[in-house]
C-alpha positions as CSV (number, residue, x, y, z in Angstrom):
1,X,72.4,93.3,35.2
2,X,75.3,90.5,34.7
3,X,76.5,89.0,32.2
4,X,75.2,85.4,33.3
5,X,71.6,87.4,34.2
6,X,72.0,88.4,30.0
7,X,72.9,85.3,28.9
8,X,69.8,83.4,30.8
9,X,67.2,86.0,29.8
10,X,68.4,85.4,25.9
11,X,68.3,81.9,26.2
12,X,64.6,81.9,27.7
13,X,63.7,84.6,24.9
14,X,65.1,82.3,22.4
15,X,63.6,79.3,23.5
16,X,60.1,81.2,24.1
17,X,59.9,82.3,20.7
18,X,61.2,78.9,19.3
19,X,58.2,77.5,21.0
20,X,55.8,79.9,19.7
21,X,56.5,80.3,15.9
22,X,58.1,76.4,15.0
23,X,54.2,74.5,15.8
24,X,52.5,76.8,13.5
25,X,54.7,76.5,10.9
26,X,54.5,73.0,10.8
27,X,51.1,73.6,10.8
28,X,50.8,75.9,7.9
29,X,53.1,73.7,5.5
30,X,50.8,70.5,6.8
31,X,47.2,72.5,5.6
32,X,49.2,74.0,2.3
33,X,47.9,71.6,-0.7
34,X,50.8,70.9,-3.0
35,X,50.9,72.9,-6.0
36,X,48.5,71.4,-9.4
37,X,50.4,70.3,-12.3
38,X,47.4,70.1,-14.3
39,X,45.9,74.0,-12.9
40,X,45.3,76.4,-15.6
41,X,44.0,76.3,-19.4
42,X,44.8,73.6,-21.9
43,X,43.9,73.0,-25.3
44,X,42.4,70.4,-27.2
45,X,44.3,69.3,-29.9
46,X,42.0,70.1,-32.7
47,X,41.2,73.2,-31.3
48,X,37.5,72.9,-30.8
49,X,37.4,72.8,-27.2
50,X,39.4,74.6,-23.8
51,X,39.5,73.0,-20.5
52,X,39.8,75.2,-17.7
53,X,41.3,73.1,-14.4
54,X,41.1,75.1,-11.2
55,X,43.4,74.6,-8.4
56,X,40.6,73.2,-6.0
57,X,40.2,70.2,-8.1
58,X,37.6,70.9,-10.6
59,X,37.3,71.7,-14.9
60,X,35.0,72.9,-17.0
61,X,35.4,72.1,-20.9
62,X,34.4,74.9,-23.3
63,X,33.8,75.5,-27.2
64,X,36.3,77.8,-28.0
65,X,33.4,79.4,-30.9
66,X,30.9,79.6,-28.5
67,X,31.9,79.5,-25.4
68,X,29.2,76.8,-24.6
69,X,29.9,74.5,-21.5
70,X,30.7,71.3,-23.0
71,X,32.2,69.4,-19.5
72,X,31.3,70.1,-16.0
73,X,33.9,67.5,-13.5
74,X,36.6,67.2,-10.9
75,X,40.1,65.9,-11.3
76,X,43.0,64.3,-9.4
77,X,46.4,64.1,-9.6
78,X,48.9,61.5,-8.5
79,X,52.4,61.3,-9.8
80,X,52.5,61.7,-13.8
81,X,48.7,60.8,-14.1
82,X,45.2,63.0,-13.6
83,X,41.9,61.6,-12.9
84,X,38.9,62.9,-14.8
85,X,35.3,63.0,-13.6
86,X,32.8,64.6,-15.8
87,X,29.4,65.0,-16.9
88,X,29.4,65.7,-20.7
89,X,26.6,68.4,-21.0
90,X,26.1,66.7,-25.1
91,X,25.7,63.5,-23.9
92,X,24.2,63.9,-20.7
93,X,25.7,61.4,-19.0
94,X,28.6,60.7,-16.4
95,X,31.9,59.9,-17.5
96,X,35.8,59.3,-16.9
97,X,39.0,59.6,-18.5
98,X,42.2,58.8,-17.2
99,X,45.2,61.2,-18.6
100,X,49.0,61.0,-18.5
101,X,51.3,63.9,-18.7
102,X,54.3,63.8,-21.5
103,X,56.6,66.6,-20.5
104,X,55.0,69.7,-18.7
105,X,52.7,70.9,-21.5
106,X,51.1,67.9,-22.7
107,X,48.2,65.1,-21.5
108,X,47.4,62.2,-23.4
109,X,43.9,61.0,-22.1
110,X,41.8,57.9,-22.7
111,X,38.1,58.2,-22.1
112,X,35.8,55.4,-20.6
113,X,34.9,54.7,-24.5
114,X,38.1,53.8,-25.2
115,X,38.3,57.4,-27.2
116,X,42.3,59.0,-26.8
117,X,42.5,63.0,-27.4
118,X,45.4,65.1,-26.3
119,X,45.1,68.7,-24.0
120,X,48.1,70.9,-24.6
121,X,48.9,73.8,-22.0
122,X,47.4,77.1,-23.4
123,X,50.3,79.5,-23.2
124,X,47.9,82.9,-23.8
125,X,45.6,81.9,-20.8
């Protein structure tokens, strides 16, 4: 084989297997959610309670004495700020809170009520 028969066979090899692999790249990064800030355990301040926030967009709220589910809701994040849609188990009724991140380990939330209470990342898990 020639050196010019070489050369063409790389360069339909290379351009075969750009054409294969680059598409479903994109494609993977496209259907990849962006990592959650807010995934993970935090804390309430006062310690009673620990909110569990799953990567898929939903938190449960739990007495940390009993382990009794306090919260049942979904959350969303956009920029510095996180969504909160629950149903308070005590109450029994719907509610909302809006929260803000200050630094990486801390949200300060306001509640529908008007009620402010601050989660702080739980470093054990």
């Amino acid at each position: 084989m020639n050196n010019r028969a070489l050369a063409m066979l790389l360069v339909a090899g290379i351009a075969a297997a750009g054409c294969t692999t680059g598409p479903r790249s994109t494609q993977q990064a496209a259907n990849t959610p962006p990592p959650s800030r807010v995934s993970g355990q935090w804390m309430a301040t006062d310690g009673v309670a620990m909110s569990n926030f799953t990567p898929g967009g939903r938190f449960t709220t739990t007495l940390r004495a009993t382990g009794e589910t306090v919260t049942e809701g979904t959350y969303s994040e956009t920029g510095d700020r996180v969504a909160l849609d629950f149903y308070s188990v005590r109450q029994q009724r719907q509610s909302q809170a809006t929260c803000t991140f200050s630094g990486r380990e801390t949200l300060n939330c306001r509640n529908d009520t008007g009620s402010q209470f601050t989660l702080v990342r739980n470093a054990v898990g």
